[in-house]
CHARMM internal coordinates of N, CA and C (Angstrom, degrees):
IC EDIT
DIST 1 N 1 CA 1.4485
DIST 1 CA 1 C 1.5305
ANGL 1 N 1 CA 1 C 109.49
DIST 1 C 2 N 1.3778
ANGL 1 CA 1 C 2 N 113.45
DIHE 1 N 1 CA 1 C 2 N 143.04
DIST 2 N 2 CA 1.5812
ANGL 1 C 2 N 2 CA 107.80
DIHE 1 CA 1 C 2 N 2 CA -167.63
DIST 2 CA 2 C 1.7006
ANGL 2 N 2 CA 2 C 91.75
DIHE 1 C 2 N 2 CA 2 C -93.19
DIST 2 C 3 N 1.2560
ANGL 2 CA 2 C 3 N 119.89
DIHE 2 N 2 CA 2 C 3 N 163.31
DIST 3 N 3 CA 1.4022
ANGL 2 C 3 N 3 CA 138.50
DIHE 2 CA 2 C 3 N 3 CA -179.08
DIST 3 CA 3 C 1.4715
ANGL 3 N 3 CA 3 C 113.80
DIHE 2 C 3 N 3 CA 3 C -112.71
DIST 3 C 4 N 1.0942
ANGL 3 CA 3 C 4 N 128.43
DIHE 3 N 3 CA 3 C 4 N 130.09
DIST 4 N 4 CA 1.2662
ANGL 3 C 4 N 4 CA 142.18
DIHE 3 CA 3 C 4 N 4 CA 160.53
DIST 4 CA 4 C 1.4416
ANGL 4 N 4 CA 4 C 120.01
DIHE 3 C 4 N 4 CA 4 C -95.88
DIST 4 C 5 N 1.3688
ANGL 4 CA 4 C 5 N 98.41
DIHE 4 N 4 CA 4 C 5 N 107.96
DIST 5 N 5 CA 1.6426
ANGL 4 C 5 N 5 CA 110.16
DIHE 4 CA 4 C 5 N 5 CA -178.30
DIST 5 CA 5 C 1.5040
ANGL 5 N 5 CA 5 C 118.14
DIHE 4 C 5 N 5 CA 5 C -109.31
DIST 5 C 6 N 1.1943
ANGL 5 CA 5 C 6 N 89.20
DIHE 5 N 5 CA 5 C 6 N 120.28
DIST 6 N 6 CA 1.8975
ANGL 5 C 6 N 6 CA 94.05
DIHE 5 CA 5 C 6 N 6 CA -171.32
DIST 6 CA 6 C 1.8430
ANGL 6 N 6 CA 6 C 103.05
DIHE 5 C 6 N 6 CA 6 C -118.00
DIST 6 C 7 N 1.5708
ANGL 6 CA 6 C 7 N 88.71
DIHE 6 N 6 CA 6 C 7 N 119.54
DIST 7 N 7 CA 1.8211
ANGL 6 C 7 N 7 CA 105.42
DIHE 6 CA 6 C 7 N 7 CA -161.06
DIST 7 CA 7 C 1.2534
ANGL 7 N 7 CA 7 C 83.63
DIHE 6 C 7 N 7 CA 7 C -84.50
DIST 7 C 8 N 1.8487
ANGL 7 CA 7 C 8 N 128.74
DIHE 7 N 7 CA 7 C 8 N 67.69
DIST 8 N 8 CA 1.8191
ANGL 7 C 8 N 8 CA 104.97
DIHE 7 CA 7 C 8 N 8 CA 164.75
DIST 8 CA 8 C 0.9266
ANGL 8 N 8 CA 8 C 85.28
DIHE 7 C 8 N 8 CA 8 C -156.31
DIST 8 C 9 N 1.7862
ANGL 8 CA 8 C 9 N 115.81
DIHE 8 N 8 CA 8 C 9 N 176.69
DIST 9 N 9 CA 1.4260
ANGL 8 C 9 N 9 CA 132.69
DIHE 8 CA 8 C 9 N 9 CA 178.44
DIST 9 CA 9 C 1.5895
ANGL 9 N 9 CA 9 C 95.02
DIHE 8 C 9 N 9 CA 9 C -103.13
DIST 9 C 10 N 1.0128
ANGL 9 CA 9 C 10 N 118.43
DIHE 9 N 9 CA 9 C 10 N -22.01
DIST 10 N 10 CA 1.6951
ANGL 9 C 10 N 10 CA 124.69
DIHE 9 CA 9 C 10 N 10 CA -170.60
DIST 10 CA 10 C 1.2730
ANGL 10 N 10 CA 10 C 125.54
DIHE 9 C 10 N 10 CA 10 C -56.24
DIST 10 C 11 N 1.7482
ANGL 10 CA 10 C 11 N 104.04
DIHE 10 N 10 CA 10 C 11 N 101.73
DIST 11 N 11 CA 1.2111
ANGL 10 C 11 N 11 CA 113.79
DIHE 10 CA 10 C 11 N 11 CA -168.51
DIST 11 CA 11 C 1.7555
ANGL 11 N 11 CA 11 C 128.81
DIHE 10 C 11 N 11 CA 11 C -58.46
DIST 11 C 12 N 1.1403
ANGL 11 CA 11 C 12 N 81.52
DIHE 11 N 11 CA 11 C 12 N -13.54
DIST 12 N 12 CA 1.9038
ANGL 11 C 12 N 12 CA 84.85
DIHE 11 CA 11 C 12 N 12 CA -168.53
DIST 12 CA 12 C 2.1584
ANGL 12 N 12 CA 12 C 94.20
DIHE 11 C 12 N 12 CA 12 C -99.45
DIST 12 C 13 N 1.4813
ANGL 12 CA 12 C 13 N 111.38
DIHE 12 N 12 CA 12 C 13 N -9.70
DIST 13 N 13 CA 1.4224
ANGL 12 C 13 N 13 CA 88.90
DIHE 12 CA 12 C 13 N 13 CA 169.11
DIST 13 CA 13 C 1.3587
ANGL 13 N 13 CA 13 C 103.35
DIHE 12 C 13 N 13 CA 13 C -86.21
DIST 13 C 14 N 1.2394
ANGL 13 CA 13 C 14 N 128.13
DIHE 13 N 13 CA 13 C 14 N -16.05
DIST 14 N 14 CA 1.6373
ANGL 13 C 14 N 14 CA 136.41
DIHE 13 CA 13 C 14 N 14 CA -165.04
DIST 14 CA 14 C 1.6751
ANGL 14 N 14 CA 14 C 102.08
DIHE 13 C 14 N 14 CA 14 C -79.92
DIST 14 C 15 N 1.2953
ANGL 14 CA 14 C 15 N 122.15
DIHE 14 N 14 CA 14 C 15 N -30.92
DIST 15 N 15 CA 1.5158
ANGL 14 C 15 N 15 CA 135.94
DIHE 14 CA 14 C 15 N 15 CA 177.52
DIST 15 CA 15 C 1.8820
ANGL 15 N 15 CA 15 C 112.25
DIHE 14 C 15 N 15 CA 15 C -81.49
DIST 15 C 16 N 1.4221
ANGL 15 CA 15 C 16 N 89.62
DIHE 15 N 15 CA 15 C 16 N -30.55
DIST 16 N 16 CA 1.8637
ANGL 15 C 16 N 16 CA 99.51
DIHE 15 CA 15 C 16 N 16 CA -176.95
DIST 16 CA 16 C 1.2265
ANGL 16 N 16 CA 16 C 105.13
DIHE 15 C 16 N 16 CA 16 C -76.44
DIST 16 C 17 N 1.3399
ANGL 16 CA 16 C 17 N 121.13
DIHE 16 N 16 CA 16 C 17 N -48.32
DIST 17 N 17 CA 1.9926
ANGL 16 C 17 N 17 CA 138.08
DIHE 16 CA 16 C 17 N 17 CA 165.76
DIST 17 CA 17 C 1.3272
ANGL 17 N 17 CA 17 C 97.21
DIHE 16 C 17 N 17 CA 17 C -36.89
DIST 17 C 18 N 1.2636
ANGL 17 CA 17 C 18 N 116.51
DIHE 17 N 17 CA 17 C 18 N -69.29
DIST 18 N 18 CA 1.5085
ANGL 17 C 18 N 18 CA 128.40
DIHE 17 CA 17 C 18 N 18 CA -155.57
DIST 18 CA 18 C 1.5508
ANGL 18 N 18 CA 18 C 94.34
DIHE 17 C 18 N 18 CA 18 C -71.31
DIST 18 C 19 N 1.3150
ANGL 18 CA 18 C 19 N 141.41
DIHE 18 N 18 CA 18 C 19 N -64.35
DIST 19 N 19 CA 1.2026
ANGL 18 C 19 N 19 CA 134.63
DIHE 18 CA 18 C 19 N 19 CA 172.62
DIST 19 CA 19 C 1.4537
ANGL 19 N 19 CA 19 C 116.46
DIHE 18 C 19 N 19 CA 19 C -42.65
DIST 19 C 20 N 0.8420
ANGL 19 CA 19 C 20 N 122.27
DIHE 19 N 19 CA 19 C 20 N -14.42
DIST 20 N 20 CA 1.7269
ANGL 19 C 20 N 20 CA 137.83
DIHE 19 CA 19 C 20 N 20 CA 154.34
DIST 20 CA 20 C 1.2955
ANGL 20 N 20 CA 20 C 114.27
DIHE 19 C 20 N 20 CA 20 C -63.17
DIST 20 C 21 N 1.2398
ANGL 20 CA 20 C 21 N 132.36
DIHE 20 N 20 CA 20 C 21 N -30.40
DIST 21 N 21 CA 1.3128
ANGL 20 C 21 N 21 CA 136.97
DIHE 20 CA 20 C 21 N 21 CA -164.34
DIST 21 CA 21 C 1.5432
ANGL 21 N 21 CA 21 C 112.31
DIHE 20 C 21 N 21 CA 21 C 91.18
DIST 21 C 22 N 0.8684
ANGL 21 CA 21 C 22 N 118.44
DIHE 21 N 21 CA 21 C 22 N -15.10
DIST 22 N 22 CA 1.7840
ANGL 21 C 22 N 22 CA 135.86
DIHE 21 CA 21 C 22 N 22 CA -176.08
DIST 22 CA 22 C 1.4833
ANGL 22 N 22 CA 22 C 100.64
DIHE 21 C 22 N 22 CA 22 C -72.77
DIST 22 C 23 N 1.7005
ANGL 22 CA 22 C 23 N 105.94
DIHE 22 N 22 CA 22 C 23 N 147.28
DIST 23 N 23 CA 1.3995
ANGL 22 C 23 N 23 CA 102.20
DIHE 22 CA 22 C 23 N 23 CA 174.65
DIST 23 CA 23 C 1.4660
ANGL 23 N 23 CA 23 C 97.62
DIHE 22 C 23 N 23 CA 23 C -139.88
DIST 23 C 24 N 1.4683
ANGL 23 CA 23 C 24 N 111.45
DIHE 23 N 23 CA 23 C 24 N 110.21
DIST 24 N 24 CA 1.1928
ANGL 23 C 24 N 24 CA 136.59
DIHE 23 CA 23 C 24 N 24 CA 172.38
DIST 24 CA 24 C 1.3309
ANGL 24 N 24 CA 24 C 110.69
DIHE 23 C 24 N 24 CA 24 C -43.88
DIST 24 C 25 N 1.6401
ANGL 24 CA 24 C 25 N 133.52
DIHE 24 N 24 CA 24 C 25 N 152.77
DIST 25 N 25 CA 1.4399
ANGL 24 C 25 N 25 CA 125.84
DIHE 24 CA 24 C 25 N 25 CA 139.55
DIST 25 CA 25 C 1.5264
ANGL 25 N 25 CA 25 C 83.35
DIHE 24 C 25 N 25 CA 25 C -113.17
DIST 25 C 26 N 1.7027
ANGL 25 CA 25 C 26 N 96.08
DIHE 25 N 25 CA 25 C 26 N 153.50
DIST 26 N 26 CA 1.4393
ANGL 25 C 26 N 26 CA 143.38
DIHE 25 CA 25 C 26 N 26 CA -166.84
DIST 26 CA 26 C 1.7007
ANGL 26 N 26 CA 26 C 119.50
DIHE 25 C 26 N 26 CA 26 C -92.13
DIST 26 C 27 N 1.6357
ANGL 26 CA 26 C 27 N 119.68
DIHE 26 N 26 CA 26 C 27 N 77.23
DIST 27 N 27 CA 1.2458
ANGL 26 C 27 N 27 CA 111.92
DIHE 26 CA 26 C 27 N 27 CA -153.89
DIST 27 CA 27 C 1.5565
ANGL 27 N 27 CA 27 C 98.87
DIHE 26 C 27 N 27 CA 27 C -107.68
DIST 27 C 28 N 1.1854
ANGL 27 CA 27 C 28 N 139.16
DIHE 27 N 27 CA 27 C 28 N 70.55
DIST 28 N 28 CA 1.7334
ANGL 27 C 28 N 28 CA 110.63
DIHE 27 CA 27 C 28 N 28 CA -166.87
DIST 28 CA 28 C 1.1141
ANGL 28 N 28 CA 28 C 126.06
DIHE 27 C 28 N 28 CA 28 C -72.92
DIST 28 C 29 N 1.5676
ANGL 28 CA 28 C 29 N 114.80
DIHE 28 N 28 CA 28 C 29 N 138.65
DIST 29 N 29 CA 1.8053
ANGL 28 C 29 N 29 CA 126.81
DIHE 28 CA 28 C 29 N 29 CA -159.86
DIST 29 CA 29 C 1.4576
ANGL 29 N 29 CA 29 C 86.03
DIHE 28 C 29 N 29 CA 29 C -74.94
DIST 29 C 30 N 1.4389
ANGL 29 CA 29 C 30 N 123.99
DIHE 29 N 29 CA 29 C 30 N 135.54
DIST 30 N 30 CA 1.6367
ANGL 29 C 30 N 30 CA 126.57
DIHE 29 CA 29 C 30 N 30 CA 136.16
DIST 30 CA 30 C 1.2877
ANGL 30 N 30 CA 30 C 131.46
DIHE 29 C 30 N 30 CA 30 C -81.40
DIST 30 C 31 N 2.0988
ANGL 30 CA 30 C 31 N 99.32
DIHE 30 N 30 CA 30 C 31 N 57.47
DIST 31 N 31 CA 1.5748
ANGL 30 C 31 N 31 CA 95.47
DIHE 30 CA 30 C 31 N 31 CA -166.57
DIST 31 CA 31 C 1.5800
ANGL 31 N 31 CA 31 C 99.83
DIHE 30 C 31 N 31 CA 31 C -116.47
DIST 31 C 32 N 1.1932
ANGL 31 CA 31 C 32 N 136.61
DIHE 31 N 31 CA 31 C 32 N 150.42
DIST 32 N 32 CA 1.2424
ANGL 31 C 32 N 32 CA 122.03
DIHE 31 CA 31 C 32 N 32 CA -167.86
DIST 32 CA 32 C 1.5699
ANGL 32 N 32 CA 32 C 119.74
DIHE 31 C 32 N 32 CA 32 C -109.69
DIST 32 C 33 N 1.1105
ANGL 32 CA 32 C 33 N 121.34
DIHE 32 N 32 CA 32 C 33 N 121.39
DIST 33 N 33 CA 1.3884
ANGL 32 C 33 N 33 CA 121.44
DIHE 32 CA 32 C 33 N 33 CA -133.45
DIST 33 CA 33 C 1.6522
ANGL 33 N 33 CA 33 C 89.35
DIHE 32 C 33 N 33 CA 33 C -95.66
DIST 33 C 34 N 1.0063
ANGL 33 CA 33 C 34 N 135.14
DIHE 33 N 33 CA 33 C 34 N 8.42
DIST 34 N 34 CA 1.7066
ANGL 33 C 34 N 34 CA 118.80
DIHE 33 CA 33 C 34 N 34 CA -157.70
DIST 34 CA 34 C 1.6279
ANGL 34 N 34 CA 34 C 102.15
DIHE 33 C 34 N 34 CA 34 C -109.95
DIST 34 C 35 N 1.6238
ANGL 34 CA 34 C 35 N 124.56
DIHE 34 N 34 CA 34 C 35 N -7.34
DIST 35 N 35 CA 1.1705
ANGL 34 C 35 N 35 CA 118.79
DIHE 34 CA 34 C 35 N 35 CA -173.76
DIST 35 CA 35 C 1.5941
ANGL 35 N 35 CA 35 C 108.99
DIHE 34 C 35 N 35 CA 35 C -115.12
END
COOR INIT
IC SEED 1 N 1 CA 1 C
IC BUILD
C-alpha cells in the first residue's frame, strides 16, 4: 500500500487530504522555513 506523508501539523491540509478521500500519516518536518 503506498503511504501518504504529509510533512505538516496543518490542520486544514490534513482535512483537504481527508476530504479527498486520502488518509494522510502525520510526520512534522523540524525544518525552519523563514531562512
Amino acid at each position: 500500500m503506498t503511504r501518504l506523508i504529509l510533512a505538516s501539523a496543518s490542520t486544514s491540509r490534513k482535512r483537504l487530504l481527508e476530504s479527498a478521500g486520502l488518509k494522510p500519516e502525520i510526520i512534522v518536518s523540524h525544518v525552519d522555513e523563514e531562512t
